[in-house]
C-alpha positions in Angstrom: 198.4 158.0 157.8 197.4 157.1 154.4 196.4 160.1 152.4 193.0 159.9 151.1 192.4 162.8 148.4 190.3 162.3 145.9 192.3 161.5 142.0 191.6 163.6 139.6 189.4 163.4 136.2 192.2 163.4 134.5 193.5 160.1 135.6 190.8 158.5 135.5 189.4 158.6 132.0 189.2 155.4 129.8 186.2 152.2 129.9 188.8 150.1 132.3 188.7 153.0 135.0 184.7 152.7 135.1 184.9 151.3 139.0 187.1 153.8 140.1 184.9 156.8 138.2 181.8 154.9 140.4 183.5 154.9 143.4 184.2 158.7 143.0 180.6 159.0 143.0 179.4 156.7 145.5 181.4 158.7 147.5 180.0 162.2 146.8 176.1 161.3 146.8 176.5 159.4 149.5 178.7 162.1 151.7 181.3 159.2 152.5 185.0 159.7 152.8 185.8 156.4 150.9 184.3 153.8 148.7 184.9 150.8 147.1 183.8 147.9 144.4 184.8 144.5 144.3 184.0 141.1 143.2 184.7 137.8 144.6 185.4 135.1 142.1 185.8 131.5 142.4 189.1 131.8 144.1 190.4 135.4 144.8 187.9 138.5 145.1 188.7 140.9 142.8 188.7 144.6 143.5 187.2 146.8 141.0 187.9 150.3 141.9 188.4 152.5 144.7 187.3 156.3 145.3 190.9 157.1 147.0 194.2 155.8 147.8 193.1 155.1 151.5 190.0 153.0 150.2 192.3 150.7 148.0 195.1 150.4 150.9 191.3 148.9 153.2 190.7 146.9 150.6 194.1 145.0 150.1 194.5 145.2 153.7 191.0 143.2 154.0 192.4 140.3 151.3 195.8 140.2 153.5 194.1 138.8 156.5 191.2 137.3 154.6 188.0 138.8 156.2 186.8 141.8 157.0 182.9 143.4 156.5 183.6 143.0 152.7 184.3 139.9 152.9 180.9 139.2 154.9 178.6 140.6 153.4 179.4 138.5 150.1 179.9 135.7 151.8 176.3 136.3 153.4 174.5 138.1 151.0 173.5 140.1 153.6 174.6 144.3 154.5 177.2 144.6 157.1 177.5 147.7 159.5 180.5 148.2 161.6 181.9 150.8 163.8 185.2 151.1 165.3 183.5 148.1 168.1 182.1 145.9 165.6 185.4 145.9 163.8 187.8 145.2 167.1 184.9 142.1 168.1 184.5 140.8 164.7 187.5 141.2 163.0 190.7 141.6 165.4 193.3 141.2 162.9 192.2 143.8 160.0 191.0 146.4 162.4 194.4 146.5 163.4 196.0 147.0 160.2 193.0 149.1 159.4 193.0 151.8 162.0 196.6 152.0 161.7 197.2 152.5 158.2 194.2 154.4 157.7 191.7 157.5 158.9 189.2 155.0 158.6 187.0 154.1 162.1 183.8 152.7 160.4 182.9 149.9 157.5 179.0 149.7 155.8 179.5 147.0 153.3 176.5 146.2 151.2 176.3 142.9 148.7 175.3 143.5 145.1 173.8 141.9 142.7 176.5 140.5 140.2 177.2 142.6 137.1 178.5 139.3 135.3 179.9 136.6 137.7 180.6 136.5 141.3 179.0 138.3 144.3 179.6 141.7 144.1 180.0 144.7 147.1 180.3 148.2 148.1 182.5 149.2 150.7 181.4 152.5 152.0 184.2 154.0 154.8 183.8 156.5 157.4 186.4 158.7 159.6 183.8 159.0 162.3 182.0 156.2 163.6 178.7 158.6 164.1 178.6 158.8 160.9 177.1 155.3 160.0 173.6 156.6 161.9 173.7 159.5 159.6 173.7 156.8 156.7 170.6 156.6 154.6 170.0 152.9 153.9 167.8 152.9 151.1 169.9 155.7 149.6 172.6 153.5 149.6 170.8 150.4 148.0 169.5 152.9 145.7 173.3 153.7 144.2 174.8 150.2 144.8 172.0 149.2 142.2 172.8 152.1 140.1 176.7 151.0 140.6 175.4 147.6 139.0 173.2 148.7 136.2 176.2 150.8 135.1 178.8 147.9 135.1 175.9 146.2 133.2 175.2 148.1 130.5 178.6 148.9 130.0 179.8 145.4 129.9 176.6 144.6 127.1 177.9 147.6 124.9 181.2 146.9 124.1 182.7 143.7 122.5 184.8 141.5 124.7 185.4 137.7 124.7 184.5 135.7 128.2 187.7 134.6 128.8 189.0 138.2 129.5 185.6 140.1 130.6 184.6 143.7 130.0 187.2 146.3 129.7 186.2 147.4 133.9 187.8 144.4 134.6 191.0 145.6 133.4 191.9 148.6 135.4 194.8 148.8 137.5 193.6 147.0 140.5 192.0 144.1 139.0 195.6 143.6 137.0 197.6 144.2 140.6 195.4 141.3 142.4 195.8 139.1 139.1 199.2 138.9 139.6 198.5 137.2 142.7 197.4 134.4 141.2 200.3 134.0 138.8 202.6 133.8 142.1 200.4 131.6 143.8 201.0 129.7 141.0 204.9 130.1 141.1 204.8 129.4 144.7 203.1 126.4 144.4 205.5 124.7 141.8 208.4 125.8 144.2 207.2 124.4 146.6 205.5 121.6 146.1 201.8 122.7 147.2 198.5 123.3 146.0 196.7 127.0 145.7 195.4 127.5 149.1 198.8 126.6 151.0 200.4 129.2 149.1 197.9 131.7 149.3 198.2 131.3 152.8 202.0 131.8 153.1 201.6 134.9 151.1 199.1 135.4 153.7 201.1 135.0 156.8 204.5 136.7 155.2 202.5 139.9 154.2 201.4 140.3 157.4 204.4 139.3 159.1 206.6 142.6 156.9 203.4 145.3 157.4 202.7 144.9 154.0 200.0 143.6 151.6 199.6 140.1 149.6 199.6 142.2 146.5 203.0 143.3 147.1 204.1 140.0 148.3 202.9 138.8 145.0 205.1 141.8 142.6 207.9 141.2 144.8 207.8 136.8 144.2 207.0 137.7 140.4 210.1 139.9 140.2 212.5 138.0 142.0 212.9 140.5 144.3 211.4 137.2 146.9 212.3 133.7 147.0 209.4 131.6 147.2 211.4 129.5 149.6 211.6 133.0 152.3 208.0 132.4 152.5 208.6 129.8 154.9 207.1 126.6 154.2 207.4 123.6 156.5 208.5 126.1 159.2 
């Protein structure tokens, strides 16, 4: 099981970590044991920050199979609630991965409002299903808009060009899900095929070796993957 303590201050310091330092606090007021911030873009959503390590593992395991309650409620613009049920009915595929991998039995996703471009969310996770009851709604609304006003005024007091974005979209986890566009990029000059073919290879082989399309991504950058195991035309 993934461990799910929470990082230290230490680590976290610096503009770039502002999502995770959110998350971290999402997470306490709300009484949660994960949380999460993402965008999704124009092509790849774009996590932001995570309050632990088993809140970034539901995240990438989310993008892997390509929908989950994050994934919904920014699609819909609308919240999503899910217990352990809901997940298994709605979403076969990542509930495996998810109650496997982590202590998590229960997904609130709420949309926000976008800080700068795309739709934004907060994933809130809970270890017992119960929990979501206990959940106050409006609370919750309350700090994802707080979440947003912070990514806000951050982003309008400090100097950065459009073409790279604030410094919060510059922290580890945005840079780790970049890189999968730079292989789906390499991919698709290897292959011969356009963006979303070789997203979905990536796709397929992540899920096919229990592991994530970021890491299918570091490995094809390295070398450490041929973009030709992936399996195309098979």
């Amino acid at each position: 099981m993934v461990a799910h303590a929470r990082q230290s201050v230490v680590t976290i310091a610096g503009p770039e970590l502002l999502p995770v330092r959110l998350a971290m606090a999402v997470a306490r007021m709300l009484r949660v044991e994960g949380a999460g911030l993402s965008l999704a873009g124009s092509t790849l959503r774009i996590p932001l920050g995570a309050s632990s390590d088993a809140a970034s593992v539901a995240e990438r395991l989310q993008f892997t199979v390509g929908e989950g309650p994050c994934t919904t409620a920014q699609e819909t613009q609308q919240p999503v609630f899910a217990v352990e049920e809901d997940l298994r009915r709605r979403w076969p595929v990542f509930s495996d991965l998810l109650l496997s991998t982590t202590p998590f039995r229960a997904v609130v996703a709420l949309p926000l409002q976008p800080a700068l471009a795309g739709a934004g969310a907060l994933d809130l996770f809970f270890e017992r299903p119960a929990a979501v009851a206990e959940l106050d709604v409006f609370e919750a609304i309350a700090v994802g808009e707080l979440v947003t006003s912070a990514l806000g005024d951050a982003a309008v007091w400090s100097d950065w060009s459009p073409e790279e974005g604030p410094e919060w979209l510059h922290g580890p986890a945005p840079r780790r899900r970049a890189a999968v566009w730079e292989a789906m990029g390499k991919v698709g000059v290897d292959l011969e095929i356009d963006a979303a073919e070789a997203l979905t290879l990536m796709r397929a082989h992540a899920y096919a070796t229990g592991g994530s399309v970021d890491d299918v991504a570091a490995d094809l950058l390295s070398g450490r993957l041929d973009s030709g195991a992936l399996g195309a035309g098979d």
